[in-house]
N, C-alpha and C positions, 0 to 999 in steps of 0.2 A: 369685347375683343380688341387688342391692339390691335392698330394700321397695319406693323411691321407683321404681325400672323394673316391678317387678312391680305397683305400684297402677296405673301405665300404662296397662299393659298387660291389661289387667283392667279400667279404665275407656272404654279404645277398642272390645274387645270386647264389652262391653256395650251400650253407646252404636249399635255397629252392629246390635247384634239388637233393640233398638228399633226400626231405620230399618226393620229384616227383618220388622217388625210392622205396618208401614206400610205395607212390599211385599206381603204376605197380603193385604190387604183393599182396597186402595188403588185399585186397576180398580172392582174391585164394588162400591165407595160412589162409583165417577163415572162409572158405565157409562152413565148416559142423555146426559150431556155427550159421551163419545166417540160412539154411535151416531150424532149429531147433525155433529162435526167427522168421523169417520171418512165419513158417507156409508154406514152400514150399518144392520142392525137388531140385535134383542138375540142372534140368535142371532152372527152374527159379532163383537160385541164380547166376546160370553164367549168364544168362539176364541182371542181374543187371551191370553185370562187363561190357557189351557193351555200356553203358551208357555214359561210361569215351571217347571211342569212340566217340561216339554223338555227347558228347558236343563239343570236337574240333573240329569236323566236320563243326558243325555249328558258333562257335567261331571264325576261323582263319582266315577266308575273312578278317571282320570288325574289327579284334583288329589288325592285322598289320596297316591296317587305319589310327585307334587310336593311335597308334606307332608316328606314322609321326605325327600326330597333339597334342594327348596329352603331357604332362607330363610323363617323365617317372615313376618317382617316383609315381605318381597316380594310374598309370598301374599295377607296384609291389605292393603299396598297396593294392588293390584290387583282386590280385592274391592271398596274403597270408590270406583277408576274404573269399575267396573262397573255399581254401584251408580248411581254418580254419572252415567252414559249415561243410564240408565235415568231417574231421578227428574226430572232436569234436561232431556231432549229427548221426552219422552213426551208432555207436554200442549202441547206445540208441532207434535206431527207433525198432519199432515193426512190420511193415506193408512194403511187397515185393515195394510198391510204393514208400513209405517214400524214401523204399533205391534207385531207380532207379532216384528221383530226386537229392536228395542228392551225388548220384554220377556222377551226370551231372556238379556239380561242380566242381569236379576236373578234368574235360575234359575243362570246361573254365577256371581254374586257367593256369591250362598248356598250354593252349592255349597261356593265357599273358605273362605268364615268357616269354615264349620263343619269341614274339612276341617284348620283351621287354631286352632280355638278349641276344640274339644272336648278334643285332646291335649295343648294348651296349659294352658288351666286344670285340668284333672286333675295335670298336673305342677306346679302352683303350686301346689296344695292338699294337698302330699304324695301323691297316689295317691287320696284320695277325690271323690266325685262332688260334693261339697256345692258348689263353685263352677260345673259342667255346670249343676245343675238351678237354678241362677237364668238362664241363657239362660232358660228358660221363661217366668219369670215378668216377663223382658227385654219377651221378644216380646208378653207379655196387656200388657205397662204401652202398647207405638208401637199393636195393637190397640185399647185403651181412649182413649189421647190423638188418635186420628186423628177417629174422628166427631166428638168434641170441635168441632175444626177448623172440620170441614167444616162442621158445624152454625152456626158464627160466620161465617165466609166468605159462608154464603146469607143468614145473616140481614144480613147489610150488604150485600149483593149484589157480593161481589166475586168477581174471576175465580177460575174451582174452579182451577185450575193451582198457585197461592201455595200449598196443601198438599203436591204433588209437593217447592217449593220449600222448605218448612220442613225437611222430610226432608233438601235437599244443607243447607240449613246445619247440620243435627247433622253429618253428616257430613263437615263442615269440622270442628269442635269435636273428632269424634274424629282426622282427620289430625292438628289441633295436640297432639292428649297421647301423638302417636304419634314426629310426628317428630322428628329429633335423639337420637333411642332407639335405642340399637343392643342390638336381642333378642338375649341369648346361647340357645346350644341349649340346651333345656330337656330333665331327660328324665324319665320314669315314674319313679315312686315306687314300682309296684307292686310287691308282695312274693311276690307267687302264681305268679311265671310265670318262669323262666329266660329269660333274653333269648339268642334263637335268630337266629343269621348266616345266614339263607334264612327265609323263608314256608313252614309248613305248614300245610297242610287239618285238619284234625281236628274231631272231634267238638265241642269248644265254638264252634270258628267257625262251624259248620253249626246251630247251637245256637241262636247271635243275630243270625244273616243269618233265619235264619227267623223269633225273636222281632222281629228291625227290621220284617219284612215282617206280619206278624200285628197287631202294636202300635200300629205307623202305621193301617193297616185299621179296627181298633179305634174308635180315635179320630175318623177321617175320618168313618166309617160313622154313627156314634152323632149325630156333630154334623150331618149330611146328611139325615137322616131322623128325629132324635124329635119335632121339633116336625109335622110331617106327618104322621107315627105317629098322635099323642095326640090329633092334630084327625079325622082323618080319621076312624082305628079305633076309637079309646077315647072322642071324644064330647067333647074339650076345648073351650074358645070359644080364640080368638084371642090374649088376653091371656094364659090361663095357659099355651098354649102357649109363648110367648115368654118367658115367665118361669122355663119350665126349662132355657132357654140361661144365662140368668141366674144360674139353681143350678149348673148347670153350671160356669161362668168363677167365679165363688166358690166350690165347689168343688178348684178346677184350682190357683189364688193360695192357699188354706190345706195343699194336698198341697204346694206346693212347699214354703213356710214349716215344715213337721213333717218333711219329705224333708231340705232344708237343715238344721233340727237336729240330725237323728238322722243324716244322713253324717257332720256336722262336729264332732258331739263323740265318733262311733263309737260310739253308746249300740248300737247294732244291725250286725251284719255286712249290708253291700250284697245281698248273696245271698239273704240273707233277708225282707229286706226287699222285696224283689222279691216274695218267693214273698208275705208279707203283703198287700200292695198289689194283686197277678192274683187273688189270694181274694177281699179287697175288690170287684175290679171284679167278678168272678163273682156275688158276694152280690148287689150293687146290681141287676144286669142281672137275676136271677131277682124283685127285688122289683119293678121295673119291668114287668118282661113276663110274667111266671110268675103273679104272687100278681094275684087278680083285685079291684081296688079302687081307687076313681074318688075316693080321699079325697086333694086337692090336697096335705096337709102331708106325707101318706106320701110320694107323686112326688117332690115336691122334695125331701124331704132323702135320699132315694136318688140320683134325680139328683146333689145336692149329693158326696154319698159316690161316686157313680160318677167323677165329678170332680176326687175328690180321690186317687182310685187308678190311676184307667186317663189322667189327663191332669197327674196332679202330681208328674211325675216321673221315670215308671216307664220312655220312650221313652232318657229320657239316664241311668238307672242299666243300662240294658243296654249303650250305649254301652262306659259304664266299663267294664263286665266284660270287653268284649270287646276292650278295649282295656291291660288289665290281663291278660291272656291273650298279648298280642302287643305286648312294650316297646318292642322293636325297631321297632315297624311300626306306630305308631300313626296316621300317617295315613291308611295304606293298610286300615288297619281300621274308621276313621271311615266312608273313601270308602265303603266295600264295605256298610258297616253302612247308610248313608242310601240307597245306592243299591237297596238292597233295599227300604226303605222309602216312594223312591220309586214303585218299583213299583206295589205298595199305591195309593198315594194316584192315578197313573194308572189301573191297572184297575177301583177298588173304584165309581165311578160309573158307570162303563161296564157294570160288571156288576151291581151294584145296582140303575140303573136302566133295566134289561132286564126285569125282573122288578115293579119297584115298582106299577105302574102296576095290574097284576092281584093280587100277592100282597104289598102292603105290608106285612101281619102278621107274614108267614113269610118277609119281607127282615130286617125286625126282630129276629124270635128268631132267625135267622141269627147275629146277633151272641154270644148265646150256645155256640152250638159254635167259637167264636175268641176268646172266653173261657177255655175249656174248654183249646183248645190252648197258648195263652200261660200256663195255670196249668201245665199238662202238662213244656212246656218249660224253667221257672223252676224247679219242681220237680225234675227228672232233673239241672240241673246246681246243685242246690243240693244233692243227696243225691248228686252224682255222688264218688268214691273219687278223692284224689289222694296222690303220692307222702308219705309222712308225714313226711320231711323238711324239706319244703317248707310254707307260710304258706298256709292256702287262698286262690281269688282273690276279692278282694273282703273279705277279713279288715282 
């Protein structure tokens, strides 16, 4: 493959996990605008926001599938008309269904990307993660630029929609570095895994279908509940609550930058690296909840450190692994890996807040025994015994 197709190719998948940072947050910075055109109140306009859920839920099985067998370039095309439903007819519909189907597309666009960018860039980077774990910090850049926006939009009073619209024209920007490119098949670089003519079960795929499902958890859970935590239980005021979101996403942007070095120059085997980083978040989470003290610089730079382990990275070096496990089948490993992950992020409110309302404290330190597990997990297959012939994975 030339440079000039692989910079491409690398700048459209980027570019779209920007737009996928737009789509996170993009209902919930103009929810009172929809309650208003929908004709509903806040509890139905968050319904709508589950939708983006759904549709990966339902997406991820069969487009990892498609991964393996289609094109990829087909795949990405088809993500960015997805996309492009979504962004471009949402602030126009009138009607709470319009929007609940409409946002089911961008639960399957992001289903493809990633279904389609995670095996991708891992085989453009030789076999390591270091090109996965800047999707991350893709997604914190369309998160951070989108209030931006919004914030310029109100203050000249103009229609909240033009932000949906900024969004399709990156997504023009990325079709132009796309088309007239014709993707050759890429394949793993990995060196740990025999490339096997059928799908097997085994112990490491059981390994990080449960690490996606724990990981995701993790991360949802923490960012769901610390600032309610800290005001409620621990006695914070309002500002420093919000200021540990803030250690948090500086946190998240300096794990990816120290993740991205040490994949890309292989100063550290991925493996271990993992096991580093579920230690880290272990530590943080005990200094946070565990050690008793209302001293604001200790919080933050825990928070900051929880940040930089359980959100800078650690979700797309499991990825790799498990995808470096299965060369053959990288996309059907992506699907399976998100799709678990999915799970997660549908249950973990539903069951959290069941609970929160009476035992906020012991929802909180919850998070520590799923700490506790993702260390367990990172551990067993980083001491796990393989053929000595072979390259471990993730080496």
């Amino acid at each position: 493959m030339s440079k000039l197709v692989a910079i491409r190719m690398q700048v459209t998948i980027y570019l779209m996990y920007v737009v996928q940072g737009f789509a996170l947050i993009i209902l919930a910075q103009t929810m009172s605008s929809f309650t208003s055109i929908w004709h509903t109140n806040l509890a139905g306009a968050t319904a709508v926001v589950s939708a983006i859920g759904i549709g990966k839920l339902i997406a991820y099985p069969f487009l990892g599938e498609l991964s393996d067998r289609w094109p990829r370039k087909t795949l990405l095309l088809l993500a960015m008309a997805a996309y492009g439903v979504f962004f471009t007819l949402v602030p126009v519909s009138t009607q709470i269904w319009q929007g609940i189907v409409l946002t089911s597309f961008a639960g399957i666009a992001n289903a493809m990307l990633d279904a389609v960018a995670y095996p991708t860039l891992l085989a453009l980077h030789d076999g390591r993660s270091s090109g996965n774990v800047l999707i991350k910090a893709m997604i914190s850049i369309g998160e951070g630029i989108l209030p931006i926006i919004i914030i310029n939009l109100n203050s000249h009073q103009l229609w909240f929609g033009w932000v949906f619209w900024v969004a399709s024209a990156i997504l023009i920007i990325a079709f132009l570095a796309l088309i007239g490119t014709q993707i050759p098949k890429v394949e793993s670089h990995s060196a740990g895994a025999k490339a096997a003519s059928h799908w097997q079960w085994d112990v490491v795929q059981f390994t990080f279908l449960a690490y996606g499902f724990t990981a995701m958890w993790l991360m949802i859970h923490f960012t769901q509940w610390v600032t309610r935590y800290f005001q409620l239980v621990r006695g914070f005021d309002e500002t420093s609550d919000h200021l540990l979101m803030t250690c948090y996403s500086i946190g998240s942007l300096i794990g990816v930058g120290l993740v991205f070095l040490l994949t890309g120059r292989r100063l550290l085997p991925e493996k271990w690296l993992l096991v580093v980083m579920n230690s880290m978040a272990l530590l943080s989470l005990i200094m946070l909840l565990v050690v008793n003290t209302n001293s604001i610089f200790l919080i933050s730079m825990a928070t900051v450190m929880f940040g930089m382990s359980a959100a800078g990275g650690a979700l797309q070096l499991g990825v790799g692994q498990l995808i470096a496990h299965n060369p053959t089948f990288t996309g059907r490993a992506t699907g399976w890996y998100f799709f678990s992950g999915s799970i997660a992020a549908l249950l973990m409110p539903i069951v959290t807040g069941h609970f929160a309302e009476q035992h906020l404290a012991v929802v909180m330190q919850s998070l520590l025994i799923v700490a506790v597990i993702n260390l367990i997990l990172v551990v067993s297959h980083a001491l796990r015994v393989v053929n000595l012939s072979e390259t471990e994975i993730g080496e």
